[in-house]
RODO-2510 file (C-alpha; in nm, 4 decimals, decimal comma):
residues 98
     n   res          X          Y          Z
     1     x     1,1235     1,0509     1,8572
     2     x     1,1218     0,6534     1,9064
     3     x     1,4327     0,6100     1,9971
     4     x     1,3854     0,5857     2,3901
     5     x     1,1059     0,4531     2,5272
     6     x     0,9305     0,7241     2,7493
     7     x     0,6330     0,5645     2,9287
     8     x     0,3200     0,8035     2,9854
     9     x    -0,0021     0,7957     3,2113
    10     x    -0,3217     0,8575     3,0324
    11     x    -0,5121     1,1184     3,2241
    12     x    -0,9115     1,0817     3,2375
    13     x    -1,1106     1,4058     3,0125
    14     x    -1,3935     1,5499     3,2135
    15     x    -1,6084     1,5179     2,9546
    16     x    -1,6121     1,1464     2,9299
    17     x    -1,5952     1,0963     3,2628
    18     x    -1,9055     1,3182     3,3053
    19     x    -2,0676     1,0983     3,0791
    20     x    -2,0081     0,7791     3,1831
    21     x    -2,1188     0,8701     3,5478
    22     x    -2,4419     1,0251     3,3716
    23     x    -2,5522     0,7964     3,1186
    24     x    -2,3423     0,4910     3,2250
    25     x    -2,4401     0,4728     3,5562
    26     x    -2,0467     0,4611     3,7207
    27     x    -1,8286     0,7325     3,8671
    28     x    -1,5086     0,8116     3,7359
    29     x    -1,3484     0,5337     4,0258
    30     x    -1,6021     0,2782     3,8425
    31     x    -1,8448     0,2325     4,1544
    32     x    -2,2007     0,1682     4,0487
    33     x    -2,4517     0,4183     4,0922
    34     x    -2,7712     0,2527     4,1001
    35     x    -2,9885     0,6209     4,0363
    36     x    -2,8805     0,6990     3,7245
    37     x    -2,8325     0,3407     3,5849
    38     x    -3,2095     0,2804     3,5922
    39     x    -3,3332     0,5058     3,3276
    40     x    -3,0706     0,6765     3,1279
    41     x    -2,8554     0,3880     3,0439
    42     x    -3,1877     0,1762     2,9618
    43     x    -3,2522     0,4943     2,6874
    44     x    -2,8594     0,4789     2,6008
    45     x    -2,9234     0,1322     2,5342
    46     x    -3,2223     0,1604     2,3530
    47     x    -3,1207     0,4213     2,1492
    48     x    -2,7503     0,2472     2,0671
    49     x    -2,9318    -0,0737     1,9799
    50     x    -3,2268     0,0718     1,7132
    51     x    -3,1652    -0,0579     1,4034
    52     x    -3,0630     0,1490     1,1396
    53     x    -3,2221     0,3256     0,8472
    54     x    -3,1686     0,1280     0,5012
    55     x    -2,9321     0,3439     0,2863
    56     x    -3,0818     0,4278    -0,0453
    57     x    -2,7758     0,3379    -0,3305
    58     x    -2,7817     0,3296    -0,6871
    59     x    -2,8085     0,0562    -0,8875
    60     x    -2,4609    -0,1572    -0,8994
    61     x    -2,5206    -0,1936    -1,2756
    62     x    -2,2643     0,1303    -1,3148
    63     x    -1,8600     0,0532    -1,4286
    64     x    -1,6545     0,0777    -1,0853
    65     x    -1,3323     0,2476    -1,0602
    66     x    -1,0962    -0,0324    -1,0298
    67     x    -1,3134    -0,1803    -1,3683
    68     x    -1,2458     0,1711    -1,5067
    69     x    -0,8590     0,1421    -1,4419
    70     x    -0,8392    -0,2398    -1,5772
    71     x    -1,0110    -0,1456    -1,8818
    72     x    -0,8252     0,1752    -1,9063
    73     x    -0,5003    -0,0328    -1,8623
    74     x    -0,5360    -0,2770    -2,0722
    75     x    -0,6801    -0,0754    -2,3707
    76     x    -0,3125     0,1464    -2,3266
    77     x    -0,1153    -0,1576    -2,3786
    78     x    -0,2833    -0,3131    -2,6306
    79     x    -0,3806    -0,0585    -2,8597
    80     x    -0,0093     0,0032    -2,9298
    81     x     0,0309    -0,3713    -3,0772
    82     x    -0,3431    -0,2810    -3,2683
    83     x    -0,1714     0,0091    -3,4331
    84     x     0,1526    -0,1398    -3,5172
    85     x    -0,0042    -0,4573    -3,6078
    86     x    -0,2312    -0,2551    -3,8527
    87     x     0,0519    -0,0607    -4,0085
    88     x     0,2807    -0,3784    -4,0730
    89     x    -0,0211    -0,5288    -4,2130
    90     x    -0,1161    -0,2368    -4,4429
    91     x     0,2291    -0,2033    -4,5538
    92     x     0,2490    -0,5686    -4,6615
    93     x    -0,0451    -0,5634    -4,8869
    94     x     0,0445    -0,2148    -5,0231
    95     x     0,3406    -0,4155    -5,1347
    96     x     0,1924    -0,7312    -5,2459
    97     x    -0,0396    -0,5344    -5,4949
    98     x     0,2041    -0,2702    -5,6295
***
């Protein structure tokens, strides 16, 4: 698919170039058009550059997932040694009190 370099001309959608002459205020050749500039790309503007809504999260006080995972991790490999450990240990003071 890569393997030869076949060089392509992007061709212009309609629909964006229907909207940039409407609420941009250029044609599709990029010549200003002073009529529709005046208004609708002052609203575009205003309405691009109103600031945003805060977003409403949960507290932050929650385990994340890559805590989850570490914790998860960790308690795999180690509880292993624990078990052995405890076993070893347990067998040793069986055998020290028989």
């Amino acid at each position: 698919m890569f393997s030869r370099p076949r060089p392509q001309f992007a061709e212009p959608v309609p629909a964006v170039s229907k909207v940039a002459d409407e609420y941009l205020g250029f044609q599709t050749e990029r010549k200003p058009n002073a009529q529709s500039t005046s208004s609708k790309g002052k609203n575009l503007r205003a309405l691009a550059t109103k600031p945003l809504k805060p977003i409403i999260q949960p507290n932050n006080a929650d385990m994340g997932f890559f805590e989850t995972g570490f914790l998860l991790a960790a308690g795999l490999a180690v509880l292993p040694w624990v078990g052995w450990g405890s076993y070893v240990l347990g067998r040793r003071l069986m055998n020290k009190f028989q």
